[in-house]
C-alpha positions in Angstrom: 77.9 158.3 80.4 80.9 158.4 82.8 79.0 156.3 85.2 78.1 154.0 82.2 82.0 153.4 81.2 82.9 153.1 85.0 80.5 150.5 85.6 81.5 149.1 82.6 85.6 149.3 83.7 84.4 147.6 86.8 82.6 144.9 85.6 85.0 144.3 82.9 88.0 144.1 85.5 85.7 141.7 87.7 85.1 139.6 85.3 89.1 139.7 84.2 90.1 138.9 88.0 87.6 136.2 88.1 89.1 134.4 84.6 92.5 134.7 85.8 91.9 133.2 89.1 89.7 130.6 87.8 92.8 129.6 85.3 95.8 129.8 88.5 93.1 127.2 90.4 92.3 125.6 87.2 96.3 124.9 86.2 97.2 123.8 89.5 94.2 121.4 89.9 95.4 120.0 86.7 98.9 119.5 87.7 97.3 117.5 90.9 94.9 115.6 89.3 97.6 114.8 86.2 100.0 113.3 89.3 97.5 111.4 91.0 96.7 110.1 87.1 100.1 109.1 86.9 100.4 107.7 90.3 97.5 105.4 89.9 98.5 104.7 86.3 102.1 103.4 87.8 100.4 101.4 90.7 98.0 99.7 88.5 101.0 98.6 86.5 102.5 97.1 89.5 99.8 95.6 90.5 98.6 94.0 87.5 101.2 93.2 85.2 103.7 92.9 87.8 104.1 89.9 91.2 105.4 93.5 93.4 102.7 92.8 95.5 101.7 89.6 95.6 105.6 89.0 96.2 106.0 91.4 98.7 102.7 90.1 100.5 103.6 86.4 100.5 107.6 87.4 101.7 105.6 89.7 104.7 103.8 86.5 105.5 106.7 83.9 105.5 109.0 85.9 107.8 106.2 86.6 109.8 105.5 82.8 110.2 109.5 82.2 110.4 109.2 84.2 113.7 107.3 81.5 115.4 110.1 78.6 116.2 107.6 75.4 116.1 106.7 75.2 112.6 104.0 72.4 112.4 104.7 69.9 109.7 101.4 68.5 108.3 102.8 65.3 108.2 102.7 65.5 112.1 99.8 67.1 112.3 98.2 64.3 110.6 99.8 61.8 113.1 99.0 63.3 116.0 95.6 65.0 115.4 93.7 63.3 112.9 93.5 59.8 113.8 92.4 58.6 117.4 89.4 58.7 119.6 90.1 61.9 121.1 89.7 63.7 117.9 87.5 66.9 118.8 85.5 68.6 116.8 87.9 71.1 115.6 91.0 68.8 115.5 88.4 66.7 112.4 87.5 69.7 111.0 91.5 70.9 110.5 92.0 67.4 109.4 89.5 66.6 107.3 89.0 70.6 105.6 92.6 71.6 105.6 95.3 68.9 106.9 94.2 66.3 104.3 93.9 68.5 101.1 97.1 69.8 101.6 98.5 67.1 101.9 96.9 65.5 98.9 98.6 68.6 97.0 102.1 67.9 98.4 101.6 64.6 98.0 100.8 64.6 94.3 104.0 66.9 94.0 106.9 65.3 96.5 107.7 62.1 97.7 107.2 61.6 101.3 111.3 61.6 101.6 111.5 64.7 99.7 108.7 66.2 102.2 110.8 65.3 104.7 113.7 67.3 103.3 111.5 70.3 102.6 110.7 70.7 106.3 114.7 71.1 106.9 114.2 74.4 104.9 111.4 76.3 106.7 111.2 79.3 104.0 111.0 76.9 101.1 108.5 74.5 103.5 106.2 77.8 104.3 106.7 79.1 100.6 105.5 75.6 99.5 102.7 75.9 102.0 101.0 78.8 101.2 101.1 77.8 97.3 99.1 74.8 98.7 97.0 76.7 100.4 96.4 79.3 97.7 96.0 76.4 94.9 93.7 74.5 97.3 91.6 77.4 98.8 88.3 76.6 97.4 88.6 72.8 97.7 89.3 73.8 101.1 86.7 76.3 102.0 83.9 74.1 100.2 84.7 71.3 102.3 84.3 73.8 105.6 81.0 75.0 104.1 79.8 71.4 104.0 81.0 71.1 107.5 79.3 74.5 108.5 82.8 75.9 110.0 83.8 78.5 107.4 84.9 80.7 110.0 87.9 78.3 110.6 89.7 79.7 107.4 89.2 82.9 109.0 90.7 81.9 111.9 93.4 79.8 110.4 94.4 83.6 108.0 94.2 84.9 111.1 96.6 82.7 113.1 98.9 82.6 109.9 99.6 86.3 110.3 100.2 85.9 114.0 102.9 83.1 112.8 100.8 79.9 113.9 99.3 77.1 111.9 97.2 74.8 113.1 97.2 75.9 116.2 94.0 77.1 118.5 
């Protein structure tokens, strides 16, 4: 009988020792799990009901590009590059795919004086470009597909972050 109840003890304080370590490790993975809730919770909000980083994204971009002192106006671009015999191949793909859409969307939006002007403000003239390109990003990469050079929006995303446009 004495062995009986000492089992019994034992088992019963096992089985105690087990619950209450079970419930420390089960309140603190609680209070993790409830801040990572909350964290995710907060940058959902941010994300989706707030510009935070979408702003923050486009701001990273334009002083990234602001670095680069030779800013190229598409205006120029279009001058220089897309008319001519010694067009190349990628020269009429920029122009054709990227140069003249943009400009189409500018276009429709400033006079070519007020163009002009923009491009005496570079932040403004990037921030203006990269709505362009963002409004005009599938006219843009359908027109590379039916060229077969999608990889030249890669590139150009690519270069953008490096703080070059248009350029090889």
């Amino acid at each position: 009988m004495e062995l009986e109840l000492n089992s019994l003890l034992a088992i019963g304080l096992f089985v105690l020792v087990i619950v209450l370590v079970v419930k420390l490790i089960a309140r603190f993975a609680f209070r993790v799990f409830g801040i990572a809730i909350i964290a995710v919770v907060g940058f959902g909000y941010l994300y989706f009901y707030t510009d935070y980083f979408e702003e923050h994204q486009e701001n990273v971009i334009v002083k990234t590009i602001e670095k680069h002192i030779n800013i190229v106006s598409l205006t120029e671009f279009e001058a220089k590059k897309c008319f001519g015999s010694e067009m190349t191949r990628s020269d009429s793909i920029k122009c054709e795919c990227i140069v003249q859409p943009l400009l189409k969307d500018l276009r429709s939006k400033y006079s070519e004086k007020e163009l002009d002007e923009l491009l005496t403000n570079k932040e403004e003239y990037l921030k203006e470009l990269l709505a362009a390109l963002k409004r005009n990003q599938h006219v843009i990469a359908k027109k590379l597909k039916e060229k077969d050079a999608t990889d030249f929006w890669n590139k150009m995303v690519r270069s953008l972050k490096k703080g070059k446009f248009l350029e090889d």
